[in-house]
N, C-alpha and C positions, 0 to 999 in steps of 0.2 A: 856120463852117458856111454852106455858099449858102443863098437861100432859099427855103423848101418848095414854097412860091408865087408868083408873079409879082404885081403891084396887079392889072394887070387880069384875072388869070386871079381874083381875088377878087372883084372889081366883076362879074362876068360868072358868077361861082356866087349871088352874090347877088341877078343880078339871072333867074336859072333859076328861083331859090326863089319867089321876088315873081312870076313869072310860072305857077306852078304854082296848079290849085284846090287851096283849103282842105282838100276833101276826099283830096286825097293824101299829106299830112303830117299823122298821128294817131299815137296811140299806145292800146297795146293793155295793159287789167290781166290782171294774172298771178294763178292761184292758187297760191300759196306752198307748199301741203300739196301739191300736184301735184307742186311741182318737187323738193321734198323728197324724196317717192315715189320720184319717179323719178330722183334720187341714189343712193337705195339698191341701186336695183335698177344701178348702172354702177357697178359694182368698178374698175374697171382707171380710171375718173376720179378714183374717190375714191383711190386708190395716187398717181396723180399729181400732186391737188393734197396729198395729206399728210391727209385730211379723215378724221374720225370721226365715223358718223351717232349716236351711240352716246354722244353728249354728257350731262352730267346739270347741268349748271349751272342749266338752265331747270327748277322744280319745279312743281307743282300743288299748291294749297294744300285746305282740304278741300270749300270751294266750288268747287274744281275753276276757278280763276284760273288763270292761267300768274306766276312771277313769278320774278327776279332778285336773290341774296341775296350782299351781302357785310357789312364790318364797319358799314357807314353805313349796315345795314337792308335790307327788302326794296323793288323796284323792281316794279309789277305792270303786268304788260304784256297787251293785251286778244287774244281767239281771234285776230281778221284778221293781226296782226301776229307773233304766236307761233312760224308756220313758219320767216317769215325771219328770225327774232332766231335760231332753231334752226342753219338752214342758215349763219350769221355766227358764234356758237359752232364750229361743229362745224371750219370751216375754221382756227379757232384765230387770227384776225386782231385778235381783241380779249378779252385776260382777264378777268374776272367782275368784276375788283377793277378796272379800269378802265374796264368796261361801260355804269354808271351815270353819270359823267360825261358820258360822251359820246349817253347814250339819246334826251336831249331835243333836241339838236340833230338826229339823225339821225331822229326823227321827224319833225322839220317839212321836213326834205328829201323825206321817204318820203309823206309826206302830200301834198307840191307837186305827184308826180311821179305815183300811181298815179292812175290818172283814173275818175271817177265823171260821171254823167250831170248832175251840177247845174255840174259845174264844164270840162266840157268844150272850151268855148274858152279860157277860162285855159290849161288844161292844155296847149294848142295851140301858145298865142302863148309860153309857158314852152320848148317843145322846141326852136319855130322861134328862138326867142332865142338856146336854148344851141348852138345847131348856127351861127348866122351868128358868137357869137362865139367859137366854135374856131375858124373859117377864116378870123377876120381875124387872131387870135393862136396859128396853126396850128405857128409855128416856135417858142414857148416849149412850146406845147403836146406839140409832136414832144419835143422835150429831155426833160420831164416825166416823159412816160410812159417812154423809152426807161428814163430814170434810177430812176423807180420797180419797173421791171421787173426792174434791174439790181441790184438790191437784194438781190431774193428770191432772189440766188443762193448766198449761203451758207447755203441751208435748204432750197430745193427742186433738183430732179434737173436737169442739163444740158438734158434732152429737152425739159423743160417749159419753160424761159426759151428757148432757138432758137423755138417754135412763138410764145409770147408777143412775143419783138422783131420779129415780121412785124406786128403790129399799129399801131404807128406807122407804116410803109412804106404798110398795106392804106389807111389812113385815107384819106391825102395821095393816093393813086391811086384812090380812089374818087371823092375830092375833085375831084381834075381833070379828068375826065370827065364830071361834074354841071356844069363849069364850059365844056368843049369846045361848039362849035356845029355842028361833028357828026356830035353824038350825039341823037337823036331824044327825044322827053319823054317816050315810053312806058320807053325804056331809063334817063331820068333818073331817073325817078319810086320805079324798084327800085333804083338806088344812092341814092337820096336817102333812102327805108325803112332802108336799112343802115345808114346815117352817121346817122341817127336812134337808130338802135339802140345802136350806138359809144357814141355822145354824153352821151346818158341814164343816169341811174347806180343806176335800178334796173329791170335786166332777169333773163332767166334766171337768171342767177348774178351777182344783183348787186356790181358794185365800189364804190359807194356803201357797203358794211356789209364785204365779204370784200378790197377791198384790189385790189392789181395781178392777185389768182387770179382774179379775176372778168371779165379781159378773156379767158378762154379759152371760153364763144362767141360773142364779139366778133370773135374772129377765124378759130371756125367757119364764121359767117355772112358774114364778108368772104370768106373764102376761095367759098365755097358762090355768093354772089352773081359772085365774079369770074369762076369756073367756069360757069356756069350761063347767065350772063347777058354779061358782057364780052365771052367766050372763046367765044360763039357768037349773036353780037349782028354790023349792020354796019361796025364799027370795024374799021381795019386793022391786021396784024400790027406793021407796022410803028408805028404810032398805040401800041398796046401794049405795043410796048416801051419808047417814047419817054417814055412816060409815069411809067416806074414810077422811084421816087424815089431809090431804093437800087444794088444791086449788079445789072443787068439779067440775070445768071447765074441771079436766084433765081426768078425768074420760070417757067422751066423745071422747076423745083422743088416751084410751088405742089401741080400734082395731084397727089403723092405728101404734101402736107404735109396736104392735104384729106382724101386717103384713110385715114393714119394719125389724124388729129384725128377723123374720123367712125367708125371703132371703136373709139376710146376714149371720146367721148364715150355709146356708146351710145343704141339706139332711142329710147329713150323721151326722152331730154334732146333728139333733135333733132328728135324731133317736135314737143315745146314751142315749138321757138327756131321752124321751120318756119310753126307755126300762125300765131306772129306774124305773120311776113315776110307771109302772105295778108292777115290782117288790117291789115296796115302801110299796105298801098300797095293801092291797087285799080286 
């Protein structure tokens, strides 16, 4: 496989980031019970990923705890965390009996990542991390995802893996345009928000807890950002087709892939992802 990136088109996204203020790379906390709500209320996503809001593995105990029960006892999990332990059941990505193993670790990731006011430069210098070292390991990274995606195909629907494998494509093409000189910093600033969002492994429908289902909107927001922003930004046609890393056929492709991904997704999930993207980037 060629590679994803060029050295200097790496050297030169790195050196976009280092030149950006602080305050345009943050990250925004989620309310969990929000985004649970509004699962429920999107049928035709929860058809697609296979999901059941309707879980019961997570109990209340009579102090009204939330907690996780298998043969090794119960596991108690506190309110803040309860939605998304819910929304990680329900996608079926992890069974009850293998739940507890893996709790403790996926707490001290969930704890890294959602951000609180005492910790907020941490949290900062944690995202900027995770984002420079994708794009220096962008081509193990491409493989990865493509192969984790490639997975869920003996279980979930054709439709739902084609929209999923644009997400490695979306990454690397957001990537090279943060790294392009140009492209202006107001236009960097909103792909460099996206590929934040990508990167990070707890957002809307986190893949830190639900797995490869969780990159779908990863790749709402890619797609949304490429629309939005790329596709009526100073860049030239040509500049965007050059750019894109795949099949340059699929490119023509995208606003149909956006339009069908935003009524499935549903109102309310993309107001969520939306809220962010303002908050993301100013």
């Amino acid at each position: 496989m060629a590679k994803m990136l060029s050295n200097n088109e790496i050297k030169k996204f790195i050196r976009a980031v280092r030149s950006m203020k602080s305050d345009d790379i943050t990250t925004t906390e989620l309310d969990y019970e929000e985004v649970r709500q509004a699962l429920i209320q999107s049928p035709e996503l929860l058809e697609l990923l296979d999901m059941s809001m309707e879980d019961t593995s997570l109990k209340l105990d009579g102090h009204k705890q939330y907690y996780l029960e298998d043969d090794l006892g119960r596991v108690y999990i506190d309110d803040k965390n309860a939605p998304l332990m819910l929304i990680a059941l329900s996608a079926g990505h992890y069974e009850p009996q293998s739940f507890k193993k893996k709790m403790r670790s996926l707490f001290k990731q969930l704890n890294a990542w959602i951000k609180n006011q005492t910790h907020k430069k941490r949290i900062k210098r944690l995202t900027i991390g995770s984002i420079k070292h994708t794009v220096k390991n962008i081509d193990q990274v491409y493989l990865n995802m493509r192969s984790d995606i490639l997975k869920l195909g003996e279980h979930y629907s054709p439709k739902l893996i084609e929209l999923l494998l644009l997400l490695p494509d979306l990454l690397v093409y957001l990537i090279k345009f943060v790294a392009s000189e140009q492209v202006s910093i107001k236009t960097k600033t909103k792909l460099l928000a996206a590929i934040m969002y990508i990167v990070v492994p707890f957002d809307v429908l986190p893949e830190g807890l639900m797995g490869p289902l969780g990159y779908v909107d990863d790749v709402y927001l890619a797609l949304h950002i490429c629309i939005s922003v790329l596709f009526d930004s100073e860049i030239s046609k040509e500049m965007l087709r050059n750019h894109w890393p795949g099949d340059v056929q699929q490119i023509t492709k995208l606003h149909g892939y956006y339009h069908d991904l935003s009524l499935i997704l549903g109102k309310d999930i993309k107001g969520i992802i939306k809220r962010f993207i303002k908050k993301g980037h100013k």
